[in-house]
C-alpha positions, 0 to 999 in steps of 0.5 A: 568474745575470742572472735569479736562481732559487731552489734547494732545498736542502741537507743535512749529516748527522754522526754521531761514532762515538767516545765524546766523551772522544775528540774532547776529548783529541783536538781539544780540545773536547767540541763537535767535532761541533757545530763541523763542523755550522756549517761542514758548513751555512755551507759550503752557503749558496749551496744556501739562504738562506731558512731553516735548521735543525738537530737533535741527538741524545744517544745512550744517556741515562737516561729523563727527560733530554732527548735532542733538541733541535732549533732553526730560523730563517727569519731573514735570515742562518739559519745564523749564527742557528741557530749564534749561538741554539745558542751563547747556550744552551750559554754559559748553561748553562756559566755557570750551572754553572760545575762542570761543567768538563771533565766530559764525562758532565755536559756530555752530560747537562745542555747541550742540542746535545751529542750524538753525532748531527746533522742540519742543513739550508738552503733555499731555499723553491720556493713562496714559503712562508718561515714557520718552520713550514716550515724543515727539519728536521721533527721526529715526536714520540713517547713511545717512542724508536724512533719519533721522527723527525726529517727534512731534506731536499732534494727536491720531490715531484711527486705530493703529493696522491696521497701525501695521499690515500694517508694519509688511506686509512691512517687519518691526519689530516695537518696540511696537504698539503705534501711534507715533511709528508706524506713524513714522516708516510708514514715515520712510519706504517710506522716505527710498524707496525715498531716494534710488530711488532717489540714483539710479537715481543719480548713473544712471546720473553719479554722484558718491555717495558723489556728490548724496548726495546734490542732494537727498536733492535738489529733495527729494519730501517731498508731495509725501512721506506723500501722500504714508505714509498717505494713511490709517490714521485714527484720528485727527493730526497735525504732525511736522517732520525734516529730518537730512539734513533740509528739514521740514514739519507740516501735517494736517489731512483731517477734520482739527480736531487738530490745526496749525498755521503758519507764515513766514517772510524772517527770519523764518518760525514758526508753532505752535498749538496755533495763539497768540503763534506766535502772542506774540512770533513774536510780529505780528498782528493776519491776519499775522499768517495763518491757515495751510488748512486741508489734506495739509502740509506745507513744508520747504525745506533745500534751505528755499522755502515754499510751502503748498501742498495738501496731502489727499482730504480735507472732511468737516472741523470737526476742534474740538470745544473742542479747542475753549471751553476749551483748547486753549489759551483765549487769540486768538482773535478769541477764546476770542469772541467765549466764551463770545458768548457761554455766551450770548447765553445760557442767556435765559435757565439760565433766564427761570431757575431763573424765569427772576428774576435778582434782585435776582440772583447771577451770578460767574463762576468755574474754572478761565477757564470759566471766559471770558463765564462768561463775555459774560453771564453777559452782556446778562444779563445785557442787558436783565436788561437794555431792562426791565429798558426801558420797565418800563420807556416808560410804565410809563414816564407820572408818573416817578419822580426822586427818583423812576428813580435813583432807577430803575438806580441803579439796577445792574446785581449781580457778586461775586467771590463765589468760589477758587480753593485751589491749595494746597490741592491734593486728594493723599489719594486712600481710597473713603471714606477720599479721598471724604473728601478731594475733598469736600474742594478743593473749598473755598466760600466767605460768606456774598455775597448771601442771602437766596432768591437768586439764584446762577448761576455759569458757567462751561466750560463743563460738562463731570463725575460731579464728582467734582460738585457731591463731592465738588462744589454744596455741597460748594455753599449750604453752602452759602445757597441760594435759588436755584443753577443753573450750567451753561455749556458753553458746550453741554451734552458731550454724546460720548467718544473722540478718537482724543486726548481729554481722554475721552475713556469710555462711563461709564465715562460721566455723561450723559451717566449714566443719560440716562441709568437712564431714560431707567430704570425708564420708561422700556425701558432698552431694547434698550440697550440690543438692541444696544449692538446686534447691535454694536456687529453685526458690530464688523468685519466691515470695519471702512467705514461700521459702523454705531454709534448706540450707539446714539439710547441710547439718543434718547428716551429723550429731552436733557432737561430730560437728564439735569434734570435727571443730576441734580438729581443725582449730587445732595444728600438729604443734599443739602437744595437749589435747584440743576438746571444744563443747557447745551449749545445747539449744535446749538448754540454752532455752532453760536458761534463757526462757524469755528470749528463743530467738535461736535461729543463728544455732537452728534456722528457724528464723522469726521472718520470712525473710530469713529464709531467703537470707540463708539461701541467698548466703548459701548461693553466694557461698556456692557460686564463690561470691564475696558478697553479703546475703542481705 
């Protein structure tokens, strides 16, 4: 993506239902799971670059033995961190106790990791907060099993403070007001109330309190307390949770804005945000991985029963279209076709924008992200070509010879690879002036490939500050000279700011924004914006399910093809000799295109919660009163 954004997060959960003697006599190691946890997160480090986690729980060990062990790290490359630290650990522990051998009982006992549940977990961190405090998962210490709680997860929550509120109402003191905290901490408060309800019930049958501790874990209603502690969240999330005696369960928000997969098999049951994870990972077909449902939660229990119960009333299904675009793993069978379809279907703006004229055009695509939608636009084009070869064939069949249909058969769409990221060069200089330089060349071209009648058409993921377009790629494509540039984005104008986990939080951020304000200026009309700011700052005090977004009045003065060309415009600069044209994506068609996921609220703000409306005001007031502040 010209204009990187940063993305939270992923998930991996598994949880072995076979004894380990099982996975030694039959893969051979006594570490099957461990294994399949760094290749379930090594497979979604493009989720997550900032951090990463993992956790392990024993099941059924005799008190006074350690049955968690967690281990994180915010180092440059996290995973292989976690996985190397986790390694060095059990290597010594084989070392220094070199008779343990093939004992699978002692491995379990005395080596710290080995278990029969896991949870890992990679992110990227939305507010810039890169601490190992902040690395998932987060752990809820307690002397009684039951209720520790160790949680991951990949959601962002746009009522935070509510939700602190909420815990200081109950009687707590929680750390920091943070999502992660105060939704583990909200867990936690009704897993305690279940855990001695359930306590007393067992006193009241006469069970003395050793016997009640296995029968707290047989009842415990793992529904019921997410039900009760997901009363009031607001956001999009997908969050993993284990309780220190083995039970387990991964939660999906009502409009199913952030992903889960699963799988199950009578040796695992495996959850992760990415379906050709566990696909590759498990080496199973793409119908065998599910979809867990919206507002529902899958959850294993310590016997290894699997259920999916409901926990909040499903809405209509918002699942983010940014996922399929951008940030999930091309390699989805599903995905892999959405993105050439949102190639094919764009072809017609980008021939109205060459006039048809593919003789003359050269068609390439940035970043490497953007490629398979390249692919789709190519065979558009290609079959628009072939359409026009018949034309002229059936219109001239009577006069046709040889040589003029051997040369109409060997006209062929143009592709070149006309731009290269230089992953060496980093733009670590803060002074603009040297640092513009420096982004400017991020790019290399290839020279020779385009000639001066030629249109370059090059497609992008999305479009979201134009900064590196402005500062570096249309500046590197003019060097090739052709006649007319044309960005391609695969995505709409993004127009709102994101508050699900994607960091776009500010409106002055996006490039279409700054185009719109442009317009309103132009033609008189910068009224309206004073006008929207009375309006949101009107609503300033409702409640979330009051709010209306009026920051979409902004937009509505204008075609989004006035906003395209304003766009252009200013991503443009006098020494640019070619042409600059810059095409978006239709919201319809992205719909065609990405049928399961309509959550478009980034390109229509039509937002699948409450509280987004309150979070686009709140990013407008912000943008207004000049407040360099985040709107969640």
């Amino acid at each position: 993506m010209s204009d990187a954004l940063k993305h939270e997060c992923g998930i991996a959960l598994v949880r072995l239902l076979k004894p380990l003697e099982y996975y030694k006599e039959k893969y051979g190691t006594a570490f099957y799971g461990i294994q399949k946890m760094y290749l379930m997160m090594e497979k979604q480090h493009n989720r997550g670059q900032d951090g990463a986690g993992f956790a392990s729980i024993k099941l059924d060990v005799e008190p006074g033995q350690r049955y968690i062990s967690r281990v994180r790290s915010n180092h440059a490359q996290p995973i292989q961190d976690v996985f190397k630290q986790i390694n060095e650990r059990i290597s010594e522990e084989l070392k220094a106790q070199p008779e343990i051998g093939d004992d699978i009982n002692k491995i379990k006992s005395e080596i710290p990791y080995v278990g029969e549940l896991f949870l890992g977990h990679v992110r990227y961190g939305t507010f810039g907060k890169n601490s190992i405090e902040s690395v998932h998962p987060f752990l809820r210490q307690s002397n009684w099993m039951h209720r520790n709680l160790i949680l991951a997860g990949n959601f962002n929550m746009t009522n935070v403070k509510e939700l602190f509120e909420n815990l200081v109402e109950l009687g707590q003191h929680p750390k920091e007001m943070a999502d992660t905290v105060t939704v583990m901490e909200k867990i936690g408060h009704f897993l305690d109330k279940e855990v001695m309800q359930l306590y007393q019930d067992c006193k009241a049958e006469g069970y003395s309190k050793r016997e009640a501790s296995p029968v707290i874990a047989e009842r415990l209603d793992i529904a019921k307390i997410l039900a009760r502690s997901a009363k009031n969240l607001d956001g999009g999330y997908a969050m993993a949770g284990l309780l220190g005696h083995g039970d387990a369960f991964v939660f999906r928000d009502p409009a199913g804005i952030r992903p889960a997969y699963f799988y199950q098999d009578d040796e695992v049951v495996v959850v992760a945000s990415e379906r050709p994870v566990i696909q590759t990972v498990f080496n199973v077909p793409f119908e065998s991985v599910q979809e867990i449902d919206p507002g529902n939660a899958l959850i294993i229990k310590k016997n290894g029963k699997v259920s999916m119960n409901q926990i909040l009333e499903p809405t209509v299904k918002k699942a983010c279209s940014f996922e399929r675009i951008y940030f999930s793993r091309g390699s989805d069978a599903e995905i892999y076709q959405e993105r050439k379809n949102l190639g094919k279907l764009i072809l017609p703006a980008v021939l109205n924008a060459i006039d048809s004229d593919t003789d003359n055009t050269v068609f390439s695509y940035i970043p490497n992200t953007a490629e398979t939608s390249f692919y789709g636009l190519v065979e558009a084009a290609q079959d628009f070509l072939n359409q026009r070869k018949n034309n002229y064939i059936l219109e001239n069949r009577n006069t046709l010879t040889a040589e003029t249909l051997q040369e109409l058969l060997a006209v062929k769409i143009r592709t070149e690879k006309v731009a290269i990221k230089d992953a060496k060069l980093r733009t670590f200089i803060t002074e603009d002036s040297s640092r513009d330089d420096l982004v400017a060349h991020v790019y290399d071209v290839t020279y020779g490939v385009i000639k001066p009648e030629d249109n370059l058409v090059i497609i992008d993921d999305s479009i979201v500050r134009g900064t590196t377009l402005k500062m570096s790629i249309i500046k590197m494509m003019d060097r090739l000279k052709p006649k007319r540039i044309v960005i391609v984005s695969s995505a709409p104008q993004i127009r709102y700011p994101d508050c699900y986990g994607i960091d776009m939080a500010k409106l002055e951020g996006l490039v279409a924004f700054r185009a719109a304000l442009t317009l309103l200026k132009e033609r008189n009309l910068y009224h309206i914006v004073d006008e929207v700011y009375a309006k949101c700052k009107a609503q300033e005090n409702f409640a979330d399910k009051d709010v209306v977004n009026y920051v979409t009045a902004i937009y509505d003065q204008f075609t989004p093809e006035e906003i395209s060309d304003k766009i252009a415009e200013m991503l443009s600069s006098p020494e640019i000799n070619a042409e600059v044209k810059i095409i978006f994506q239709k919201v319809e068609d992205l719909h065609i295109a990405c049928p399961k996921n309509l959550g478009d609220w980034y390109f229509t703000g039509d937002y699948p919660t409450p509280g987004g409306n309150r979070v686009v005001n709140r990013a407008f007031m912000n943008f207004y009163e000049g407040k360099d502040a985040r709107a969640y």
